[in-house]
C-alpha positions in Angstrom: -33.3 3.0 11.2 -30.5 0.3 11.6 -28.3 -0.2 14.7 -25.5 1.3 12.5 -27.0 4.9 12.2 -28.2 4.7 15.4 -23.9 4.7 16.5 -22.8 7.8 18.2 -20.2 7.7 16.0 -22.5 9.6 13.6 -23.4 12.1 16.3 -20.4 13.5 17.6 -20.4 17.4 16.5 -17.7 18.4 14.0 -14.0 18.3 15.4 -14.4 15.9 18.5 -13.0 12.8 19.4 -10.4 11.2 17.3 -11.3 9.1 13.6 -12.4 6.2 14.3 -11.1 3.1 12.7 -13.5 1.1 10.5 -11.5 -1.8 8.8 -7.8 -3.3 8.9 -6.5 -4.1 5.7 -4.4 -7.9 5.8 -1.8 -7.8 3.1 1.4 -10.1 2.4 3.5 -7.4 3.1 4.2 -7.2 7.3 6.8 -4.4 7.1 7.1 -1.3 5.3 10.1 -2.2 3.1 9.6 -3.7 -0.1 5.9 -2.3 -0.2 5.1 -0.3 -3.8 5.6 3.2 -3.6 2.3 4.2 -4.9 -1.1 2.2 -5.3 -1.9 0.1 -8.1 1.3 -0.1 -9.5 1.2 -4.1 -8.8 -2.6 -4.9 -9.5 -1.5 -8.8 -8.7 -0.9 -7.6 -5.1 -4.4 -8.6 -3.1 -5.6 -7.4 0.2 -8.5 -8.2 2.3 -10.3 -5.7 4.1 -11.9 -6.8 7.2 -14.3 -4.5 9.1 -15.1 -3.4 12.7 -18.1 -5.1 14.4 -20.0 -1.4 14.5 -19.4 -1.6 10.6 -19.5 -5.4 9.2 -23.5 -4.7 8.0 -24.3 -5.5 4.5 -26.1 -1.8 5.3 -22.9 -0.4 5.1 -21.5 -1.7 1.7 -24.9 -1.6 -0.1 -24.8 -0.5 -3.5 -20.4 -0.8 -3.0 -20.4 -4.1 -5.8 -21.4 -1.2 -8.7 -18.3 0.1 -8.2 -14.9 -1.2 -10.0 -12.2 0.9 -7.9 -12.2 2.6 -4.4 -10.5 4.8 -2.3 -8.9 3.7 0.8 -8.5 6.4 3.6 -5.8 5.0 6.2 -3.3 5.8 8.7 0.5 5.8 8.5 2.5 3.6 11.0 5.4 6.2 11.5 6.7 8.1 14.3 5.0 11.2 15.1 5.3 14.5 12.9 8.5 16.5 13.7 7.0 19.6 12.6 9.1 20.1 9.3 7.4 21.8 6.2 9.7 20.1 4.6 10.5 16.2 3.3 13.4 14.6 1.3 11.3 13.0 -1.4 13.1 9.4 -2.3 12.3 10.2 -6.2 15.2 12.9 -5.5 17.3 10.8 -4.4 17.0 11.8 -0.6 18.5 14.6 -0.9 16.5 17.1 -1.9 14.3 19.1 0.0 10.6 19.9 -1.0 7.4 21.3 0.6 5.8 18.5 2.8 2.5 18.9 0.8 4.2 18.6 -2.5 5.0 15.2 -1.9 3.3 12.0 -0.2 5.8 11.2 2.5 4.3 9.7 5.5 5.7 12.4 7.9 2.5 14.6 7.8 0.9 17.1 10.0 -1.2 14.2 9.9 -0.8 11.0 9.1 -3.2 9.7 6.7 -2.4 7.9 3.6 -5.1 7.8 0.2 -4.7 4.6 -2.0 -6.9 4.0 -5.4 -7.6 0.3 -5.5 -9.5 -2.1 -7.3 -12.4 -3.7 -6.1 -12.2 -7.6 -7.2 -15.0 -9.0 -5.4 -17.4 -8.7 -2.2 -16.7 -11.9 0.2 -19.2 -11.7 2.8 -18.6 -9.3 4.7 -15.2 -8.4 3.7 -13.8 -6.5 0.7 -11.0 -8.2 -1.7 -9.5 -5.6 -3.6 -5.9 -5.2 -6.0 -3.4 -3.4 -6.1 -3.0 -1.9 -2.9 0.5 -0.3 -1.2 -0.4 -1.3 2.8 1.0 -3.1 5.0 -0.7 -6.0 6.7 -3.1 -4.0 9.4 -3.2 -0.9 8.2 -6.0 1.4 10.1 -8.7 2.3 7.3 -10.5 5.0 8.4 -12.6 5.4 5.3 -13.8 3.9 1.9 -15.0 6.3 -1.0 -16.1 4.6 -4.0 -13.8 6.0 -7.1 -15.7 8.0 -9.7 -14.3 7.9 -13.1 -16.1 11.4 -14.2 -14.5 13.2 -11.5 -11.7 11.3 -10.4 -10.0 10.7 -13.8 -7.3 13.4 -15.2 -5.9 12.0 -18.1 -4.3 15.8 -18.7 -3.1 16.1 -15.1 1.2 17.1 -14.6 2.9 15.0 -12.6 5.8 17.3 -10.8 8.6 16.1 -10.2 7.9 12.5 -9.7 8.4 9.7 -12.2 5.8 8.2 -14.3 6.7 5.1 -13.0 7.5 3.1 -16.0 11.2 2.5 -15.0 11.4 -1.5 -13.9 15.0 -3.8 -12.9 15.4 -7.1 -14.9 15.1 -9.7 -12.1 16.8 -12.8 -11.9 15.3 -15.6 -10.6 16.7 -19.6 -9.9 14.3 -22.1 -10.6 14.8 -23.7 -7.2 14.5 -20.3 -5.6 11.0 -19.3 -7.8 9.4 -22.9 -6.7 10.0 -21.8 -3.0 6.9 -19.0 -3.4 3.4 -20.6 -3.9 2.7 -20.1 -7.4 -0.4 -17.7 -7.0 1.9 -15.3 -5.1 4.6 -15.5 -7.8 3.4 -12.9 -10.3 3.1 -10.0 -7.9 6.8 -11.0 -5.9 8.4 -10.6 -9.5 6.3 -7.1 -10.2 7.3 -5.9 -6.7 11.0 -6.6 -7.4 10.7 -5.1 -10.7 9.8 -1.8 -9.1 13.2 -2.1 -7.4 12.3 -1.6 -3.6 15.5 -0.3 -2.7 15.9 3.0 -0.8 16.3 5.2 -4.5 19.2 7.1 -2.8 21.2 3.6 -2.2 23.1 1.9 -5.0 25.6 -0.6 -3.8 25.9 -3.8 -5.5 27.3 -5.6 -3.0 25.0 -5.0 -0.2 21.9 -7.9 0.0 18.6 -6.1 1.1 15.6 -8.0 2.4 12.1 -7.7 3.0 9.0 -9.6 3.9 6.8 -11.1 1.5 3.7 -13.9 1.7 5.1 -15.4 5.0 9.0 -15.3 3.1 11.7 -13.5 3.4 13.1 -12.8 0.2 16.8 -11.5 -0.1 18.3 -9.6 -3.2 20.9 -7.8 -4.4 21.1 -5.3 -7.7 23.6 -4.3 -9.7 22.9 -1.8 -12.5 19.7 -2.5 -14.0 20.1 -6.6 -12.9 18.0 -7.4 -9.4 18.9 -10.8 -8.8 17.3 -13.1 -5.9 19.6 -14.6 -3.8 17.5 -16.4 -1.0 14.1 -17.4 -0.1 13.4 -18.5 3.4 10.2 -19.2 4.7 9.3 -17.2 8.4 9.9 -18.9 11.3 7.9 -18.3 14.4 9.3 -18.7 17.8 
């Protein structure tokens, strides 16, 4: 039996202690804002998941490289839970009040996040997958491979959220476009597509801003137009 089964992590009875992190995810995005709304939605968007000591065993991702998509199990960075059954879902504009489990708002009763993303390759001992909505150092607490028998509803209702499709025209200088490395350019265009504003805000006039790839990218929209307006790289003090 290897050291990893051997872990009293696999022997606490059912309900004690808390979960126990087993990866952080590194992603180009360090804060929330600006981060796709759901998973997969920008499959140029790469992360690298990097294990715990206790779990970085070729044991413990044997038989994982058969797989083309996983789940990611991981843990939301927000305040804790107020209590409310309730959330304002952002595809209603903020304003509209639905049952906490009819939506996927972070404020939870706990808070744990589920993203489907796609497995691009084994390197080492880390995962590099696709398409995935974290921000950089995100908690994983678990990895499920995705099963396309069971997992797959192409007949399943979608509520009241969108399918997604909607997308800005984004406007892009030349000189602005050649500040982001060229590998990284694809996804920051996809991203601003999406339209990363707060859905209940609309002002044309105000310039948002988020992190993105060690940039900070600055942007203002106005109907259907998102145009870039700044590109700076981060500077650290």
């Amino acid at each position: 039996m290897s050291s990893l089964t051997k872990s009293s992590f696999w022997n606490k009875p059912n309900g004690e202690g808390d979960m126990k992190k087993i990866a952080t995810i590194h992603t180009d995005f360090p804060t929330k804002f600006g981060i796709p709304r759901q998973s997969g939605l920008v499959e140029e968007l790469k992360g690298r998941v990097v294990f715990e000591p206790e779990f970085r065993s070729p044991d413990a991702i044997r038989g994982l490289d058969g797989f083309s998509h996983l789940w990611l199990l991981w843990k939301f960075n927000t305040p804790e839970n107020s209590g409310s059954l309730t959330v304002r879902p952002p595809k209603l504009g903020g304003n509209v009040r639905m049952g906490v489990f009819a939506t996927r708002s972070p404020f939870r009763p706990n808070n744990i996040g589920l993203s489907c993303v796609r497995l691009e390759k084994i390197d080492g001992a880390d995962l590099i997958v696709s398409g995935a909505d974290l921000m950089d150092g995100t908690e994983i607490v678990d990895i499920k491979p995705y099963v396309p028998y069971a997992d797959c509803h192409p007949e399943a209702v979608g509520g009241f959220s969108k399918d997604g499709s909607e997308r800005l025209e984004v406007v892009f200088s030349d000189e602005l476009k050649s500040k982001i490395p060229e590998n990284k350019q694809a996804a920051l265009i996809k991203v601003l597509e999406l339209d990363p504003r707060p859905q209940y805000q609309d002002d044309p006039e105000r310039i948002y801003g988020f992190g993105f790839a060690g940039y900070d990218v600055r942007f203002t929209v106005n109907g259907g137009i998102l145009t870039v307006r700044e590109i700076e790289k981060f500077t650290f003090c």
